[in-house]
LOMI-454133 format. One line per 10 residues: their letters; for each residue x negated, y, z negated of C-alpha. Coordinates in steps of 0.02 Angstrom, whole numbers, plus 50000, padded with zeros to 5 digits. Layout:
<pts>
A> X:Y:Z | ...
</pts>
This chain:
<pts>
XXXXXXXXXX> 49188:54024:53617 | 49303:53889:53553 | 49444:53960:53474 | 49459:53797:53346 | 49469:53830:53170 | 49367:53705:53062 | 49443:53602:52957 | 49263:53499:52886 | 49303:53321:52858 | 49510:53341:52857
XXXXXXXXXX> 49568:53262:53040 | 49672:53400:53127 | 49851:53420:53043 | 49790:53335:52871 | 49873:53513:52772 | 50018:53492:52842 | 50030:53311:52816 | 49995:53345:52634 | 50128:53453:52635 | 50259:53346:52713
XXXXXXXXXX> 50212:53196:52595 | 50219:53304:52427 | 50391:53361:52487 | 50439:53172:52531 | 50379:53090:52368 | 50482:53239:52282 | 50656:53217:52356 | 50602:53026:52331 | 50573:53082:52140 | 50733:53168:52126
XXXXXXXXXX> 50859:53031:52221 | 50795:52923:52093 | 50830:53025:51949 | 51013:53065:52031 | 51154:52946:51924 | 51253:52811:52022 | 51385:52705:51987 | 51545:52742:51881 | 51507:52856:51750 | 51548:52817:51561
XXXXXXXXXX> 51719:52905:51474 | 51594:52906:51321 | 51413:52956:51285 | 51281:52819:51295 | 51196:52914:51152 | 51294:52970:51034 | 51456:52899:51083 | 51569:53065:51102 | 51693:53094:51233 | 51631:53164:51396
XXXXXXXXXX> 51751:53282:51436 | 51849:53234:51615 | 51782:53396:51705 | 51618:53339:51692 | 51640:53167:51733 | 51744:53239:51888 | 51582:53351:51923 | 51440:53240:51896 | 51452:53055:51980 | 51390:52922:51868
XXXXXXXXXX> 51377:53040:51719 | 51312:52929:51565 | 51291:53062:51415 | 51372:53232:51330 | 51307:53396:51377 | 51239:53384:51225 | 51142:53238:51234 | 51098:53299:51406 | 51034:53453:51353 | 50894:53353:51221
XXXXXXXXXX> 50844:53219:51361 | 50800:53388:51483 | 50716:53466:51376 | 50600:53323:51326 | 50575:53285:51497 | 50390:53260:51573 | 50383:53404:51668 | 50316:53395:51859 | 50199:53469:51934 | 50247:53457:52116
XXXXXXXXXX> 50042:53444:52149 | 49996:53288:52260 | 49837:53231:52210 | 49851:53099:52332 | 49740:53192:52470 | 49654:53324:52360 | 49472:53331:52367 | 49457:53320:52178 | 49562:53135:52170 | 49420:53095:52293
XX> 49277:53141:52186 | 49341:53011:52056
</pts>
């Protein structure tokens, strides 16, 4: 008896693939996200000081906690589902 387990069309290993490639396009997702460069002694948005402990914390910090605080929570949230290899991005 072969001690296999079937996987129908998927090659052997596609899950895990999946896996590893949702996990690489989201560390991809957030590197992009992270700030660089010198950060700005006043807020891009509404022009208030950032205080120095926060441009000491956060490299290439570009608005107010404030300001910060409004941009996160209007966000597009995430996911984290790869639709790339799902059988239902197939079917379309």
């Amino acid at each position: 008896m072969d001690s296999t387990m079937a996987t129908g069309w998927a090659g052997e290993g596609a899950v895990l693939e999946q896996i590893d490639a949702t996990v690489k396009d989201a560390v991809a997702r957030a590197r992009s996200e992270l700030p660089s460069g010198p950060g700005l002694s006043h807020c891009a948005e509404c022009g208030e000081e950032i205080p120095e402990g926060r441009r000491q914390a956060i490299a290439g910090v570009r608005l107010c906690v404030s300001c910060q605080q409004s941009q996160d929570n209007s966000a597009q949230v995430f996911s984290g589902y790869n639709r790339r290899g799902s059988k239902d991005s197939q079917l379309r």
